[in-house]
C-alpha positions in Angstrom: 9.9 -12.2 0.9 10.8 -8.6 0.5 11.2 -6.1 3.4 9.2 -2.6 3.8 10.5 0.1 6.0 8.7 2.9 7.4 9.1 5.8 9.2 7.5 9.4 9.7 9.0 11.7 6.8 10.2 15.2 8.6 10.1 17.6 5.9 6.7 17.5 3.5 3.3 16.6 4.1 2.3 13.8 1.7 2.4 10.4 1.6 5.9 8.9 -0.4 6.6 5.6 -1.1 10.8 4.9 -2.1 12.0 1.9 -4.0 15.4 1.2 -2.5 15.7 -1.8 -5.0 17.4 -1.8 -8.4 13.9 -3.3 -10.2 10.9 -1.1 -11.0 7.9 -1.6 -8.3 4.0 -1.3 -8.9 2.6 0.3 -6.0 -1.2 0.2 -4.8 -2.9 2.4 -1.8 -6.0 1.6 0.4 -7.4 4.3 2.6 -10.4 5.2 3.8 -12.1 8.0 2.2 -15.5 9.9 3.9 -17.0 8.3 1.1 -15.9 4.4 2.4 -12.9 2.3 1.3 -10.8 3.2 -1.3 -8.1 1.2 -3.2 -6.0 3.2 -6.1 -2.8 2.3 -8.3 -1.1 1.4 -10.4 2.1 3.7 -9.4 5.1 2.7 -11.4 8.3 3.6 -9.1 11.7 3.4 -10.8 14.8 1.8 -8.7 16.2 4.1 -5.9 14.0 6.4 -6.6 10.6 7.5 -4.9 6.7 8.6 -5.7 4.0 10.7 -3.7 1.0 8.7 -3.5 -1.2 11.0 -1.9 -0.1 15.0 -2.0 -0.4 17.3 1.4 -1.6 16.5 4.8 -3.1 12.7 5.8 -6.3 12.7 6.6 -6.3 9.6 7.6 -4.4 7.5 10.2 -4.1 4.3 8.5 -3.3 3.8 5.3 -2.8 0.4 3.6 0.3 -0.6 0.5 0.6 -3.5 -1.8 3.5 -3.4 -4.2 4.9 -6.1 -6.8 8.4 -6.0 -8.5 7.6 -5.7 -11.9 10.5 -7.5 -13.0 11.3 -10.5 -10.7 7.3 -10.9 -10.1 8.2 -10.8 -6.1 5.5 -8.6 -3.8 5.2 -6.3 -0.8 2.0 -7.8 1.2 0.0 -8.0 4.3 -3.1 -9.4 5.8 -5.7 -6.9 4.7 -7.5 -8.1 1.5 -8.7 -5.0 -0.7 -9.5 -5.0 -4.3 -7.2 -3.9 -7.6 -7.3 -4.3 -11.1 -4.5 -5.2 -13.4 -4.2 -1.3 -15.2 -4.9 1.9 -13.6 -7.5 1.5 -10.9 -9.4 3.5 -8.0 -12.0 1.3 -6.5 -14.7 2.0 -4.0 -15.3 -0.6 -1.8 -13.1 -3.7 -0.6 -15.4 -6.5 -0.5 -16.5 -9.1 -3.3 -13.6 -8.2 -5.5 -13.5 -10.8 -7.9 -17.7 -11.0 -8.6 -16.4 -7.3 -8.7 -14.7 -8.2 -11.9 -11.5 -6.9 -10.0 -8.6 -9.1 -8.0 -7.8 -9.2 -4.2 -4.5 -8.3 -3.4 -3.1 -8.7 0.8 -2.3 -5.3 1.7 -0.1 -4.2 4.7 -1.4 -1.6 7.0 0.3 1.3 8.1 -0.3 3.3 11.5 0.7 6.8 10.9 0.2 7.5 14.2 -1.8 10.6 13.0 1.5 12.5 11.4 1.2 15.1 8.8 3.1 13.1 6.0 4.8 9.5 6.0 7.5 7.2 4.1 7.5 3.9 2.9 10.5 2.3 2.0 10.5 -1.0 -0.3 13.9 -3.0 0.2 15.4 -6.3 -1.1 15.7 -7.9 2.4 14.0 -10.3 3.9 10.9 -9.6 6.7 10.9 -11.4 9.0 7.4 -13.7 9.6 6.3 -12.3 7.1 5.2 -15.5 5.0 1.6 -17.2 5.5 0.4 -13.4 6.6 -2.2 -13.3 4.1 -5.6 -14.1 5.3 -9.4 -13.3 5.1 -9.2 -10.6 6.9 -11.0 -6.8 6.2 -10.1 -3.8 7.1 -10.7 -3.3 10.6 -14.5 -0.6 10.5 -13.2 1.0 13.9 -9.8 1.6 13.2 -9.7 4.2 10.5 -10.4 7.5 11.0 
């Protein structure tokens, strides 16, 4: 399993996502929009190097990643089951993914805490308790802001 590090990023407003490995990463977003759910992607981030995902302030205060290493085929999950596709995607909605015609993914969820801007960082090491995590769960309606 592959670890993700994150932290509040100090200087710009936006919402960055670094690949500390050597392998080139896929990267997917969930968020909620005013509209409802939202999943988007495919962001191709070289090795130790990084991508905005979403440019200028965060409106929101949780914001959910799922990211695959496009070389060795290992993956950057969570718990929350959203929708993607296997090209360029931005779907509305998480639920019924596959009668969708789309594919659920486990996405990790991320409490900004309400900052301005934040930082994911992909890395090589190991979480820990991180395996099994995946279940049926949705993201949470009360939660996100």
């Amino acid at each position: 399993m592959l670890a993700v590090m994150a932290s509040a990023a100090p200087a710009r407003a936006d919402f960055r996502v670094c690949n500390a490995t050597q392998n080139l990463v896929g990267v997917g977003i969930g968020y909620r929009a005013k509209a409802g759910w939202i999943t988007e992607g495919w962001w191709h981030i070289e090795g130790s190097s990084c991508k905005t995902l979403i440019e200028g302030p965060l409106s929101s205060r949780f914001y959910y990643l799922y990211a695959e290493d496009a070389e060795r085929g290992g993956r950057w999950d969570g718990p929350i089951n959203m929708c993607v596709a296997e090209k360029e995607f931005k779907i509305a909605g998480v639920n019924d993914c596959v009668a969708r015609g789309f594919q659920r993914a486990g996405f990790q969820e991320y409490d900004t805490g309400e900052q301005a801007s934040w930082m994911v960082q992909l890395t090589d090491q190991s979480a820990p308790g991180a395996e099994g995590a995946a279940d049926n769960k949705s993201p949470p309606e009360s939660k996100s802001q």
